[in-house]
DRENVEXZA-326483 format. One record per residue (C-alpha): z, y, x. Coordinates in nm, 2 decimals. Last residue first. Layout:
BEGIN
+--------+--------+--------+
!      Z !      Y !      X !
+--------+--------+--------+
!      Z !      Y !      X !
...
+--------+--------+--------+
REM end
This chain:
BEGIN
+--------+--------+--------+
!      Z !      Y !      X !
+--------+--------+--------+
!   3.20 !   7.17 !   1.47 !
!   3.51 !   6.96 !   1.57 !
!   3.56 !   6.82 !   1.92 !
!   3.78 !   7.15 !   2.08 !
!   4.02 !   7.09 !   1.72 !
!   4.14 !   6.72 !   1.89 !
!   4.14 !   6.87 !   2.20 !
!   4.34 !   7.14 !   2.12 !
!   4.63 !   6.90 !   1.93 !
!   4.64 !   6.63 !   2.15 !
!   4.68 !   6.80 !   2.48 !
!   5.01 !   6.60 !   2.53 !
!   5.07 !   6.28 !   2.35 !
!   5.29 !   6.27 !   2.05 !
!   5.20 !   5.91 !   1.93 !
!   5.09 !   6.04 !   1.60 !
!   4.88 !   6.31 !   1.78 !
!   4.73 !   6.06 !   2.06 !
!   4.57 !   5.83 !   1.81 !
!   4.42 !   6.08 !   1.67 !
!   4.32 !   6.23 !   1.96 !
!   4.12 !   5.85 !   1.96 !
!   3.97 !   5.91 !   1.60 !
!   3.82 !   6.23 !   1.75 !
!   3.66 !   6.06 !   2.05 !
!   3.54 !   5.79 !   1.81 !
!   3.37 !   6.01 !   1.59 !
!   3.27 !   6.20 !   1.81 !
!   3.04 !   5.88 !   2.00 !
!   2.95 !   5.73 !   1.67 !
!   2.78 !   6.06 !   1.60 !
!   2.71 !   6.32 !   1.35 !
!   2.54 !   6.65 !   1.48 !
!   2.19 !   6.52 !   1.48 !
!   2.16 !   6.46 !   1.10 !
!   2.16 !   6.83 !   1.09 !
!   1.83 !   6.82 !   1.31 !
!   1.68 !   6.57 !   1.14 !
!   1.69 !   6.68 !   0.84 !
!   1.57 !   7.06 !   0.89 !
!   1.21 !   6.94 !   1.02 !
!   1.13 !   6.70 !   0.76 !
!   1.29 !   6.99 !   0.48 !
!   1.02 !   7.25 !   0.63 !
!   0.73 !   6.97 !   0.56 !
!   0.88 !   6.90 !   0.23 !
!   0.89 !   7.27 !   0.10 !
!   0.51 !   7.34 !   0.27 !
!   0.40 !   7.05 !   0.07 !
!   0.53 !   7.14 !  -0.27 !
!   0.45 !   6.88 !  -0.57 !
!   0.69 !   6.61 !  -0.46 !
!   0.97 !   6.86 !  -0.39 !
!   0.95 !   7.11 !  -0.62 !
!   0.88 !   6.79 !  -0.93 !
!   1.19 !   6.63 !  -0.83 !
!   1.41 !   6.90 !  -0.81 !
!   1.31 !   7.02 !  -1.17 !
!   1.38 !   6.67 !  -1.29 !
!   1.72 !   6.73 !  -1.11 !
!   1.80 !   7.00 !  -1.30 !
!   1.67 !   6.84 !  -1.61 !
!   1.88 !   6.57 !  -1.58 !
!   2.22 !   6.77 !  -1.59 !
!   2.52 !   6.56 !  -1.46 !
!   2.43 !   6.50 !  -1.10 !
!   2.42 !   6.86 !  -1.06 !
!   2.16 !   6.98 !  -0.76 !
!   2.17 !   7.00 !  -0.43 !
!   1.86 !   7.00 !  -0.24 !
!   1.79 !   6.89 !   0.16 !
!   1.84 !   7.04 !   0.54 !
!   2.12 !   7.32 !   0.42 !
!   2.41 !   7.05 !   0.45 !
!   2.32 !   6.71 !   0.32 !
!   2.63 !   6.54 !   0.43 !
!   2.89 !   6.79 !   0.39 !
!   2.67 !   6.88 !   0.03 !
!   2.77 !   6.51 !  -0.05 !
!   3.11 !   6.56 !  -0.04 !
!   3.24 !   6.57 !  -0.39 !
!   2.99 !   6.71 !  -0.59 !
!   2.61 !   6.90 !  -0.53 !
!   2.45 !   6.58 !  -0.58 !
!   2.13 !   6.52 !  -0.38 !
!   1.79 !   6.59 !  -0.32 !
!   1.63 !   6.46 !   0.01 !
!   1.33 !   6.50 !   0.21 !
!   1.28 !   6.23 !   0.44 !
!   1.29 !   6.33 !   0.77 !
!   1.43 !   5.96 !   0.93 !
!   1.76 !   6.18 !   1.00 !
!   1.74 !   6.32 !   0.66 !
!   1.71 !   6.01 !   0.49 !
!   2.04 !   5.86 !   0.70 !
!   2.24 !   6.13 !   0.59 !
!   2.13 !   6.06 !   0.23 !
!   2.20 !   5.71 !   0.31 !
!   2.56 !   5.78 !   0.38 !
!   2.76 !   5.98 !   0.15 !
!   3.08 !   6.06 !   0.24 !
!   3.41 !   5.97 !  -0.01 !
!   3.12 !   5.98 !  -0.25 !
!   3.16 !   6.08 !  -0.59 !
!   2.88 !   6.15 !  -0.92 !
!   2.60 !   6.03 !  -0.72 !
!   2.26 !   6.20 !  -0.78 !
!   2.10 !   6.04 !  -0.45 !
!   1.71 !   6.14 !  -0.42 !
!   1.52 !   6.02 !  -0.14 !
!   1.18 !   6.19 !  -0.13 !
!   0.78 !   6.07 !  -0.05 !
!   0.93 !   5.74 !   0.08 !
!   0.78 !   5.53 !   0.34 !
!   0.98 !   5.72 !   0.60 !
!   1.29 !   5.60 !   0.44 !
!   1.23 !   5.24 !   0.36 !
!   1.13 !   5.22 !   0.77 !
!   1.44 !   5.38 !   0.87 !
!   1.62 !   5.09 !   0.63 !
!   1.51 !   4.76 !   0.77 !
!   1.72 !   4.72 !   1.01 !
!   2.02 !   4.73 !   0.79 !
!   1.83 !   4.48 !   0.54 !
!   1.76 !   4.61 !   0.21 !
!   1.97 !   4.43 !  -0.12 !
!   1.81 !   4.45 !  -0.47 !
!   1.42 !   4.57 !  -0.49 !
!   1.47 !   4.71 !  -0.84 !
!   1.14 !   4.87 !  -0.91 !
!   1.10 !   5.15 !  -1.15 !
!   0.69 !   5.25 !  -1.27 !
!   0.61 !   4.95 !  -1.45 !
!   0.93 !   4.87 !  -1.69 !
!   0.92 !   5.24 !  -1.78 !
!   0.92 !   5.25 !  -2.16 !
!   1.22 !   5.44 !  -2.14 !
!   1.44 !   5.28 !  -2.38 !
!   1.39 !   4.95 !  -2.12 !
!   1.49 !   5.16 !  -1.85 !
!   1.76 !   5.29 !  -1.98 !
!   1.88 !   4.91 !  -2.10 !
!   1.87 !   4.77 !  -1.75 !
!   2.02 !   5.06 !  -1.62 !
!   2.28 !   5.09 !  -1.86 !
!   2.42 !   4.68 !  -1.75 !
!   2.54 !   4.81 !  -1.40 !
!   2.88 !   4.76 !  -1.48 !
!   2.94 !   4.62 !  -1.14 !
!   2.75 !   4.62 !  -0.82 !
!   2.39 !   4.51 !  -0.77 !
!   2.27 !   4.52 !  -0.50 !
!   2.07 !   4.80 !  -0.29 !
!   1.73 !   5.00 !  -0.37 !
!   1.60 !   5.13 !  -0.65 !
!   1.27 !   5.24 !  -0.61 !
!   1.08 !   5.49 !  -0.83 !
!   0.71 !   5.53 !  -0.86 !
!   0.50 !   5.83 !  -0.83 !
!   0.20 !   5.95 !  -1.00 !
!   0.33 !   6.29 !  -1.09 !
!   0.15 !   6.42 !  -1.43 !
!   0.42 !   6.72 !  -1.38 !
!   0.62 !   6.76 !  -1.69 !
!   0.63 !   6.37 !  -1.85 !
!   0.63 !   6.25 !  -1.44 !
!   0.98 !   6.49 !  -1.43 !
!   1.12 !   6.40 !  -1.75 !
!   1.07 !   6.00 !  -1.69 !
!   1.26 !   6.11 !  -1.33 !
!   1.53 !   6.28 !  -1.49 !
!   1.59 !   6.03 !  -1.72 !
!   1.59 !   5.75 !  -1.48 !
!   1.79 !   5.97 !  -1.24 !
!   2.04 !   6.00 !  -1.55 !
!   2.05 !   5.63 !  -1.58 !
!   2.12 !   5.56 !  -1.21 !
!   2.49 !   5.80 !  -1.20 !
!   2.60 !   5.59 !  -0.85 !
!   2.94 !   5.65 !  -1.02 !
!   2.84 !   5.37 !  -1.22 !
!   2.74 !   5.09 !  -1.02 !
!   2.41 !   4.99 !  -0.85 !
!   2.51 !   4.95 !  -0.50 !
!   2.28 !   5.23 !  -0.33 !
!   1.94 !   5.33 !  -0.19 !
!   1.72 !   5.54 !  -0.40 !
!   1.31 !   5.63 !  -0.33 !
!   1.08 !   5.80 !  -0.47 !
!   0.73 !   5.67 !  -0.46 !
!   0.35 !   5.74 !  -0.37 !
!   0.11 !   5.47 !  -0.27 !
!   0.32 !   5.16 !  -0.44 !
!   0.48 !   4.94 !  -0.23 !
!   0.37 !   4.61 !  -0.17 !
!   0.70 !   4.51 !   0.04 !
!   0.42 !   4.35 !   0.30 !
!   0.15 !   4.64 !   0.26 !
!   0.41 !   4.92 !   0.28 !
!   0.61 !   4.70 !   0.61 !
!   0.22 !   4.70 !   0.72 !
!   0.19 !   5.08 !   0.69 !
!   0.50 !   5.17 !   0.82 !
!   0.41 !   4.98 !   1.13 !
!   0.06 !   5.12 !   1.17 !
!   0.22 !   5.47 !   1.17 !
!   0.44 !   5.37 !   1.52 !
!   0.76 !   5.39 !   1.45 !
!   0.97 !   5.74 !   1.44 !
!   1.27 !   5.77 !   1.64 !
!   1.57 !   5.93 !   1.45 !
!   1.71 !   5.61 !   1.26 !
!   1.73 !   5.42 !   1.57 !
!   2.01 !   5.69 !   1.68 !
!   2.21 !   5.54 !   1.49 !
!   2.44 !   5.83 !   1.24 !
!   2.77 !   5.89 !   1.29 !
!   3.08 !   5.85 !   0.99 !
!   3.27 !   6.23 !   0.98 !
!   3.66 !   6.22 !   1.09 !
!   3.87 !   6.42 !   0.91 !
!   4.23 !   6.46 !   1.00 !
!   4.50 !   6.47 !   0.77 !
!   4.88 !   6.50 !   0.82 !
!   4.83 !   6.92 !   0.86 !
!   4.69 !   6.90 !   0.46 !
!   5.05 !   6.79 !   0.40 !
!   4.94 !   6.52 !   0.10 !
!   5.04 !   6.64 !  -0.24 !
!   4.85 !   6.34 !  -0.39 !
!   4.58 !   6.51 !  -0.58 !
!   4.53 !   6.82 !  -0.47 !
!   4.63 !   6.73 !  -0.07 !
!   4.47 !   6.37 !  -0.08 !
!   4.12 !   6.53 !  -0.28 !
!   4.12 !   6.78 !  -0.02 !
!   4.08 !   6.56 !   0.29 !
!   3.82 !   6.38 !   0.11 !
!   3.62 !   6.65 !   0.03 !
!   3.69 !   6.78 !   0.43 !
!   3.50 !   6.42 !   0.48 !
!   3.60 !   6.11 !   0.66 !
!   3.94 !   6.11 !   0.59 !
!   4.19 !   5.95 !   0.80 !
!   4.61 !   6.00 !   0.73 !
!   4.81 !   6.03 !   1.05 !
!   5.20 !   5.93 !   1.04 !
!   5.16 !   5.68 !   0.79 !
!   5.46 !   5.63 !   0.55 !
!   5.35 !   5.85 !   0.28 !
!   4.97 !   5.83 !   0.25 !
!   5.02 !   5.41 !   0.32 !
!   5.25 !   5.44 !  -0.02 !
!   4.96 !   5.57 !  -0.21 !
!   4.72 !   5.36 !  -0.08 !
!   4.90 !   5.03 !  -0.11 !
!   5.04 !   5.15 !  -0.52 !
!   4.72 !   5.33 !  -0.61 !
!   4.48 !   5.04 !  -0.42 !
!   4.70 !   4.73 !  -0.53 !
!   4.65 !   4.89 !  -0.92 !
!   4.27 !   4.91 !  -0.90 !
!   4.18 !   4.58 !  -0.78 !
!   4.44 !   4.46 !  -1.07 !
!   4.27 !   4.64 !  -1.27 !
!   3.90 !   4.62 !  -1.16 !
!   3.75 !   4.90 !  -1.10 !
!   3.52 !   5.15 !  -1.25 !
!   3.76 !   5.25 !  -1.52 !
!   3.95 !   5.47 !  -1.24 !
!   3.75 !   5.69 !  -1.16 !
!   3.94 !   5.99 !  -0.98 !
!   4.20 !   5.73 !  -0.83 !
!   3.99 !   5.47 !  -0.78 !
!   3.75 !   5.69 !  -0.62 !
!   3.99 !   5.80 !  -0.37 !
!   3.76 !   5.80 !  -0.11 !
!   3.74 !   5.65 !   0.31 !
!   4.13 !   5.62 !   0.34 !
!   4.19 !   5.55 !   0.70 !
!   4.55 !   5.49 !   0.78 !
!   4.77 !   5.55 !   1.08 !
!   5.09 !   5.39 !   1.18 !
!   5.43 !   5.38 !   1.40 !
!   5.51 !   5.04 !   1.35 !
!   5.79 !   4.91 !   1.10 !
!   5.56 !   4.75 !   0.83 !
!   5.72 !   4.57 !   0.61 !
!   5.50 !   4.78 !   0.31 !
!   5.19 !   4.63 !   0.49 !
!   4.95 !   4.92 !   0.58 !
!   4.65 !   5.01 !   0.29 !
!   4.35 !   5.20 !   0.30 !
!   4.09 !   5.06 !   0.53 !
!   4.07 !   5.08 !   0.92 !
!   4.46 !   4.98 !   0.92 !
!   4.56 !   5.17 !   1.24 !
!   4.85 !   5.02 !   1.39 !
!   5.03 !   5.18 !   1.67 !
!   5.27 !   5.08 !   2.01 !
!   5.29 !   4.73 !   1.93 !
!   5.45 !   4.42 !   1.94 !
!   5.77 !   4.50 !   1.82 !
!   5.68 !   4.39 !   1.48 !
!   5.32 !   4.33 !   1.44 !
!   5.25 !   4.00 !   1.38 !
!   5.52 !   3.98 !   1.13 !
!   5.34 !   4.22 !   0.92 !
!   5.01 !   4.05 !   0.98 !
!   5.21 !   3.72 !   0.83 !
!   5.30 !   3.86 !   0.51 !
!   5.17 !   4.21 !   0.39 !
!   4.83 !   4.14 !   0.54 !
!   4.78 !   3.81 !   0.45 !
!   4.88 !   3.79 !   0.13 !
!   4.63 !   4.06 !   0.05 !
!   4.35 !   3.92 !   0.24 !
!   4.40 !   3.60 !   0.03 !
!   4.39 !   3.80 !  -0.28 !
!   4.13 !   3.98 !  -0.16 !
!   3.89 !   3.68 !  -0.09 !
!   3.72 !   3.72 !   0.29 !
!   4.05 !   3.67 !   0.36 !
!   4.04 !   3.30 !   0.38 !
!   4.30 !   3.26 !   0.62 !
!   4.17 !   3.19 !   1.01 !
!   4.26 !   3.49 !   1.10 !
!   4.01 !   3.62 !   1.43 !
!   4.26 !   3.79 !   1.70 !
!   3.95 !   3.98 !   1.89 !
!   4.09 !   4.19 !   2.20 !
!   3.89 !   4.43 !   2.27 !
!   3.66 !   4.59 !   2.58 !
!   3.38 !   4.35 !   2.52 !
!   3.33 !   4.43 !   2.14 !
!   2.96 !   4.27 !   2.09 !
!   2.95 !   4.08 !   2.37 !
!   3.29 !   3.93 !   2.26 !
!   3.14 !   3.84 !   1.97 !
!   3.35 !   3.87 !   1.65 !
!   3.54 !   3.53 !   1.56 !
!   3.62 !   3.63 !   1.18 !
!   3.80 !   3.75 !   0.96 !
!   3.93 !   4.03 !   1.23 !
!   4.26 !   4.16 !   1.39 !
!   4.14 !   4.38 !   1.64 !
!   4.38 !   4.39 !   1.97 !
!   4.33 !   4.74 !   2.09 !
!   4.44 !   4.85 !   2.51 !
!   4.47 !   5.25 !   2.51 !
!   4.43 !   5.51 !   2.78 !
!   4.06 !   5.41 !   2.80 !
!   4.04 !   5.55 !   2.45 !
!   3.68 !   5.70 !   2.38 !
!   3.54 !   5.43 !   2.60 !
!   3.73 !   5.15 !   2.41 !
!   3.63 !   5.34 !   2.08 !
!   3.29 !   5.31 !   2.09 !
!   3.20 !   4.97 !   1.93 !
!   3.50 !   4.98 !   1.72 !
!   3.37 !   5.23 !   1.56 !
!   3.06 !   5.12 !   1.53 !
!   3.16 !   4.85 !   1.36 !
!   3.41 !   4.97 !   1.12 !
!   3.18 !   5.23 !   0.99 !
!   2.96 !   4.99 !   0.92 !
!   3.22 !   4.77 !   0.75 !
!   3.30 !   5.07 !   0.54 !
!   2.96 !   5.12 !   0.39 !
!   2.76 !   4.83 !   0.45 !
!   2.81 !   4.48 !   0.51 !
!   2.95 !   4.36 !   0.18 !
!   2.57 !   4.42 !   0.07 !
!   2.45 !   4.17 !   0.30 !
!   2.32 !   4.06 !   0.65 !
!   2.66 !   3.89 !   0.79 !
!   2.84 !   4.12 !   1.03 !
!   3.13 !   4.19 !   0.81 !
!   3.42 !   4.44 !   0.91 !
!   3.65 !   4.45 !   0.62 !
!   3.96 !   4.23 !   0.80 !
!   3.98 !   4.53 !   1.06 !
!   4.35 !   4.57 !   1.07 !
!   4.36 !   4.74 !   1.39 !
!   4.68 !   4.65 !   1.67 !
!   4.74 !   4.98 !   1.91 !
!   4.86 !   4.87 !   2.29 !
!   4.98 !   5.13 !   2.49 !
!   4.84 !   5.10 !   2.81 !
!   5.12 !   4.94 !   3.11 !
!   4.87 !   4.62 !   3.20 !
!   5.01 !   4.42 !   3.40 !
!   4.78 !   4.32 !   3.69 !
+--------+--------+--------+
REM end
């Protein structure tokens, strides 16, 4: 039987499945995405255009159209997607939705983009410059052309209208989810062997992250040498995640701090390993400068870790009233943090309790149904509008 759905073509070239740091972040929310959206948009066929053969039993509702250009390499992806994805798509669909910043400048479809920061814009000397300058000219022209605009924070949202002039009615915010694997608790003996196996210390902070700039590392190393000095803690800290670029300072803070002992670099952790990083953790502290959302500390509240975390950018969307927010700029702010919530057992047992139940109201499952409405705003479908504000919050 023909099928009479409009049929939407996603530029997904960013989703990885492969167990490594290239794998979080945006391909996550690219996954799981594309995991719900077929039953959040029955009224819609996708075609997925992918670097790679995904699974069919992982997306069984899609069509996978796996490029066989090395696009795992930006350049390559570049040339691919302003070349021969362009000429894929002319007259072929009904909607493109490029799942990460930029649409081909040829494009003639009616489109919608999902920018997930605009760190490149509000930090610039942390990227490359010819990284840099393909995101401000694609990203800047994909805000203009594109008939929706996704942002997956109200921070977001308002860095596009202050900074770009971007109709604040052109942007919807759609909010990553949370797996529901991080809310069940494992069995104590299993926390204890994973503690035993990583040979974790018996009391530790931890932070999960690519170590880059922004990420703000040498002021928690400050913060947290202050915080020991001031309350005899006996904790550790863990920093978790790989290593990004100019990350050179935390080597050298480190070093200045005589603390070669007490902070552990543990590189990349597993996706399935992370509830159990959590709940082994006496806090998770996240002092980022700018996140276009801020995953792990959502993640940490879920698992009921008490968190402390930036009071910038979106982070306190994330964090809510279940953790601390403090200014990632002034170490002894955050020392103070640190030493309330390691030292205070009513505090943490009250933040366990919170965290959780704020992580609760993010889903895969909204998030989808609201990227769907989406869908049906820039294609003028009836209803759009009400349902679309019926799903938020």
């Amino acid at each position: 039987m023909f099928d009479v759905r409009p049929r939407a073509a996603l530029n997904a070239q960013l989703l990885r499945l492969d167990a490594g740091y290239r794998s979080a972040g945006i391909a996550r929310y690219i996954f799981h995405l594309l995991r719900e959206l077929p039953g959040a948009a029955p009224d819609f066929a996708f075609d997925v255009f992918s670097t790679e053969a995904l699974a069919p039993t992982l997306f069984p509702d899609i069509t996978i159209r796996a490029t066989r250009w090395p696009v795992h390499k930006p350049p390559w992806r570049i040339l691919w997607e302003q070349t021969l994805f362009a000429l894929a798509l002319q007259d072929n669909y009904a909607l493109l939705h490029s799942l990460a910043y930029v649409l081909p400048f040829l494009n003639r479809t009616p489109s919608i983009v999902t920018l997930y920061d605009l760190s490149f814009i509000i930090y610039p000397e942390y990227f490359q410059p010819l990284q840099r300058l393909y995101l401000r000219i694609g990203a800047r022209a994909a805000t203009r052309r594109a008939r929706k605009i996704i942002a997956i924070s109200e921070s977001g949202k308002q860095d596009l209208v202050r900074l770009w002039h971007v109709p604040p009615e052109r942007v919807q915010v759609i909010p990553p989810g949370v797996e529901s694997y991080f809310f069940t608790p494992p069995p104590p003996p299993q926390i204890e062997q994973f503690r035993r196996a990583k040979q974790l210390p018996e009391h530790f902070v931890l932070f999960l992250g690519t170590r880059e700039p922004r990420k703000n590392i040498p002021t928690l190393l400050y913060a947290f040498a202050r915080a020991k000095r001031a309350a005899n803690l006996p904790h550790h800290l863990i920093l978790a995640g790989g290593r990004g670029w100019l990350d050179h300072d935390i080597a050298k803070t480190i070093q200045a701090l005589n603390m070669a002992d007490q902070v552990h670099l543990v590189g990349f952790v597993a996706q399935a390993e992370l509830p159990l990083w959590y709940r082994a953790a006496d806090a998770f502290v996240y002092p980022s400068q700018y996140e276009g959302f801020g995953m792990p500390p959502l993640e940490a509240l879920a698992c009921g870790a008490p968190v402390i975390a930036s009071n910038v950018s979106s982070l306190p969307e994330a964090v809510g009233q279940a953790g601390l927010l403090v200014n990632p700029r002034a170490p002894a702010e955050l020392a103070d943090a640190l030493i309330k919530i390691l030292t205070d057992a009513n505090l943490r047992a009250e933040l366990a309790q919170r965290g959780p139940q704020h992580a609760r109201a993010f889903t895969w499952t909204r998030a989808a149904q609201l990227t769907a409405e989406t869908y049906r705003l820039a294609l003028n479908k009836s209803n759009a509008v009400s349902n679309f504000h019926s799903a938020l919050p």
